[in-house]
N, C-alpha and C positions, 0 to 999 in steps of 0.2 A: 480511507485508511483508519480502521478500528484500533483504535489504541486501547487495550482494556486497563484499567486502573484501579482495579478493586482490593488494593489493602496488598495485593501478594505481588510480586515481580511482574513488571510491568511487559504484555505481551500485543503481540501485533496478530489482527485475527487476518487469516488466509483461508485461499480455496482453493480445490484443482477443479478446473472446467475439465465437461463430461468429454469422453471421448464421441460425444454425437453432434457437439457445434460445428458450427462451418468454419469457423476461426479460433486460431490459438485451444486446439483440440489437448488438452490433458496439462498444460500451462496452471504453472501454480501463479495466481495472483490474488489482488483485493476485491472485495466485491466492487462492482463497478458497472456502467454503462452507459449510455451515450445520452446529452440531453434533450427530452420528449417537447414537443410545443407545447405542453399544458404546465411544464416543470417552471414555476417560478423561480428558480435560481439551478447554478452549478451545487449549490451544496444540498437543493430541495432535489435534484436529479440524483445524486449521489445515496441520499438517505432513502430515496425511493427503492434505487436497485439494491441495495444492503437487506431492505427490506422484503422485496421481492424476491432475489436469491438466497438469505439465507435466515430471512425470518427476523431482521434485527429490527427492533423498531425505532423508529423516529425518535421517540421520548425517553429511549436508553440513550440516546448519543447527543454529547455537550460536543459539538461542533467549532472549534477550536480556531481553526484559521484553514489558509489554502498554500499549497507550496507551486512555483511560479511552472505555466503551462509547459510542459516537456515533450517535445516531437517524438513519435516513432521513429525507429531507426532508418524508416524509407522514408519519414516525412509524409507520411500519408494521413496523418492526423498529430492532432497535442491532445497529449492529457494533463489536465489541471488534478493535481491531485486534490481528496479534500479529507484533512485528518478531523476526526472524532475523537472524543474521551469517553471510554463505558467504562462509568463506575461501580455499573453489577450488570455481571453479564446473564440475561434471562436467556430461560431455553430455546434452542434455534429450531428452525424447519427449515430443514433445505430443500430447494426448489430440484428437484433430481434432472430434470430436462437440464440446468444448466451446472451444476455441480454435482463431483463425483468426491469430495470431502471439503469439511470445515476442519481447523486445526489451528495451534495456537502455537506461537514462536515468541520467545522470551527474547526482551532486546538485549538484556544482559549477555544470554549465547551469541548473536549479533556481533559481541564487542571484541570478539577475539578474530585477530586475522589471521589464523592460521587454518580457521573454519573456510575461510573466501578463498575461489579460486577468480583470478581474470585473465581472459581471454582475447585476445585482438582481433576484431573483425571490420570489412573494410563492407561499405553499405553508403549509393546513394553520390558517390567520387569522396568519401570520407572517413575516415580512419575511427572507429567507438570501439570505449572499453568495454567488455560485457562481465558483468559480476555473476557468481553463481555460490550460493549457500545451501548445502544440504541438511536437512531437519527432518526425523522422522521419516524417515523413508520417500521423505519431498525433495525438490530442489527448487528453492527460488531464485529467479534470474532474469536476467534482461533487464527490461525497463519496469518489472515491478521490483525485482531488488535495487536496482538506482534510487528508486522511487523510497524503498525504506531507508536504505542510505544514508538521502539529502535528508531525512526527517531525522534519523539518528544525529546528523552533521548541525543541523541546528538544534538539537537539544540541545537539554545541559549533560547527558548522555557522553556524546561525542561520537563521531563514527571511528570505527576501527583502524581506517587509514585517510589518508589525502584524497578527497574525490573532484573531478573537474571543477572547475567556477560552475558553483550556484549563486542566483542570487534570490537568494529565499526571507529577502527580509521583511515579508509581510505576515509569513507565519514565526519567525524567528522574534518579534514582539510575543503574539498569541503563546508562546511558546514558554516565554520567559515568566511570561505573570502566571502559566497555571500552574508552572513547576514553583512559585512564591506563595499557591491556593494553601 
């Protein structure tokens, strides 16, 4: 989760995957993907695919903390998210095989609920809310809008409304000392 924080309103960098993957074809999320045997951590996997997808490097990103692993809506995996601080965002190169746009969402737009639609859907014998935010011609949703959510929910930000029990207080520390940087 690219947090960019270079002096101007604080934005969350996103992508839409190409309409040519096998999964989650035109889904706007974060860079991301799954961790490699050679990846010495969840956050060295992370920094990898950011930088394989859309060109971010390693040593733009002050890696901040983790927000706690969250199941797909079928439970067919968790994602650990892992949030980053870019403090100047250098020129990207997107990887075209797997993204069809980078683009940048202000948390500030974020903080209004009248931007948020939610949805009821039932998945798995279990009742989930499904959030959706339109930006620029995007729509972020599902479990990568949750996902910015819970990061906005433990800012000093605040999310826009009530979202289920998270319990994110390993990055809600990390969170707290950078916004006192």
């Amino acid at each position: 989760m690219p947090v960019i924080d270079d002096g101007g309103p604080l934005r969350l960098l996103l992508t839409r995957r190409t309409e040519d993957l096998p999964t989650h074809k035109g889904h706007v999320a974060f860079p991301g993907g799954g961790v490699q045997a050679d990846d010495a951590s969840i956050e060295a996997a992370a920094l990898r695919e950011a930088f394989e997808e859309v060109g971010l490097p390693a040593a733009a990103c002050d890696v901040v903390g983790l927000l706690d692993d969250m199941p797909t809506v079928n439970f067919s995996m968790a994602v650990t998210p892992v949030v980053a601080w870019v403090r100047a965002l250098p020129p990207l190169r997107v990887d075209p095989r797997e993204v069809a746009r980078v683009f940048e969402v202000p948390l500030e737009a974020m903080r209004d609920p009248a931007k948020w639609t939610v949805k009821h859907m039932d998945s798995a014998g279990r009742g989930w809310p499904v959030y959706y935010f339109p930006w620029d011609g995007e729509v972020l949703w599902g479990l990568s809008a949750y996902v910015a959510l819970a990061l906005m929910e433990l800012s000093p930000l605040g999310a826009p409304f009530q979202l289920p029990h998270i319990d994110g207080s390993k990055l809600q520390r990390a969170l707290s000392d950078s916004a006192n940087d």
